[in-house]
C-alpha positions as CSV (number, residue, x, y, z in Angstrom):
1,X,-5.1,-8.7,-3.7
2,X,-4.5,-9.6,-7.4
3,X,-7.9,-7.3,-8.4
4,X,-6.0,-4.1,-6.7
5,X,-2.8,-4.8,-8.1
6,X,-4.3,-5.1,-11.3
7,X,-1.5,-5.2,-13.6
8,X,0.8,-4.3,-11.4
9,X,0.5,-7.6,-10.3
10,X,2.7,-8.6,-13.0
11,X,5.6,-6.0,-12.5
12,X,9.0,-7.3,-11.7
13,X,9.8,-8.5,-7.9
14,X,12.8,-6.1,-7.7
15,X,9.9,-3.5,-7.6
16,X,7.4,-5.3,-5.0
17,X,8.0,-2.5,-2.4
18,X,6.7,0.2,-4.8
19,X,4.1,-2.0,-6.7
20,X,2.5,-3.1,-3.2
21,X,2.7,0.6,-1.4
22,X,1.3,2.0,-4.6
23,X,-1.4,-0.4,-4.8
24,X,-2.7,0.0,-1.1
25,X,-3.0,3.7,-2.0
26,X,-4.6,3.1,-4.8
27,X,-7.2,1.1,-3.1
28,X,-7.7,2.8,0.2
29,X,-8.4,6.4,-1.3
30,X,-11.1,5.0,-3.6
31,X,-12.4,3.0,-0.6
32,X,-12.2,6.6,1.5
33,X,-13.6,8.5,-1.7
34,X,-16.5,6.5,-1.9
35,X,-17.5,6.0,1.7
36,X,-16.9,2.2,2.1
37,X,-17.0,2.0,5.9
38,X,-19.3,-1.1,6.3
39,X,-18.9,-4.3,7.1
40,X,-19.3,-5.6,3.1
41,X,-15.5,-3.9,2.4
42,X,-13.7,-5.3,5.2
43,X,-12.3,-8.2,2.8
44,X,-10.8,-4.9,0.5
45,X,-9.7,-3.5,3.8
46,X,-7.9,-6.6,5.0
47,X,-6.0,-6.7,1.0
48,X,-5.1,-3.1,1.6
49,X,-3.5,-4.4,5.1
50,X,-1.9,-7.0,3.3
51,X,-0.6,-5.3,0.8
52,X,0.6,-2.5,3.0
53,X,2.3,-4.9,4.8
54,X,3.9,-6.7,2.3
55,X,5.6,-3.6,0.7
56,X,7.3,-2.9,4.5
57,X,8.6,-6.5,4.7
58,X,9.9,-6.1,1.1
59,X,11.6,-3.1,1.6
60,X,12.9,-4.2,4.8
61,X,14.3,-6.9,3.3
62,X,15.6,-5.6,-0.1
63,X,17.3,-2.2,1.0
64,X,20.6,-1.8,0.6
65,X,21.0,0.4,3.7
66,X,19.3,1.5,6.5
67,X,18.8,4.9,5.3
68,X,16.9,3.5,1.6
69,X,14.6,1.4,4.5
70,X,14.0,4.7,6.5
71,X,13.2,6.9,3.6
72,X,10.9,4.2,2.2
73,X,9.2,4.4,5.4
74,X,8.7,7.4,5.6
75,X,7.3,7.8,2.6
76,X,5.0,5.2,2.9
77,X,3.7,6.8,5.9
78,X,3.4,9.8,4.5
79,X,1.4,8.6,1.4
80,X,-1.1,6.8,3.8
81,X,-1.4,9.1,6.3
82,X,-2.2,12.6,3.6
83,X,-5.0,9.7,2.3
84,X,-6.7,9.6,5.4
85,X,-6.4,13.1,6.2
86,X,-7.9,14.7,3.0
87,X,-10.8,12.0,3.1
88,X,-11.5,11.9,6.5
């Protein structure tokens, strides 16, 4: 996970939501832009997971209001979800 954040990695924790959404993007399109569906890159897979995951629990946990956790959300889906449908 540290390799994809790079040196993000080092960014302040008030922007862990952002860091770790931006990250998993990051990482996943150049996974889906080179092709890296075999077994070998399920360990990048599983930090893209993580890190996906993370930024949600942060966010959930950080926003100020329900509405800053929704558009978060929604953005985060968005992000992910235009990844996988220009490279698949």
């Amino acid at each position: 996970m540290l390799a994809i954040l790079s040196a993000d990695a080092h960014a302040d924790a008030s922007h862990t939501a952002e860091v770790c959404l931006t990250a998993a993007a990051r990482a996943l399109d150049q996974l889906l832009a080179d092709n890296r569906f075999s077994r070998e890159s399920a360990p990048e897979l599983l930090a893209i997971d993580a890190l996906t995951t993370y930024a949600f629990e942060h966010a959930s946990q950080s926003a100020a209001t329900e509405a800053q956790l929704q558009s978060f959300a929604r953005r985060g889906a968005q992000i992910l979800g235009q990844l996988i449908a220009q490279r698949v």
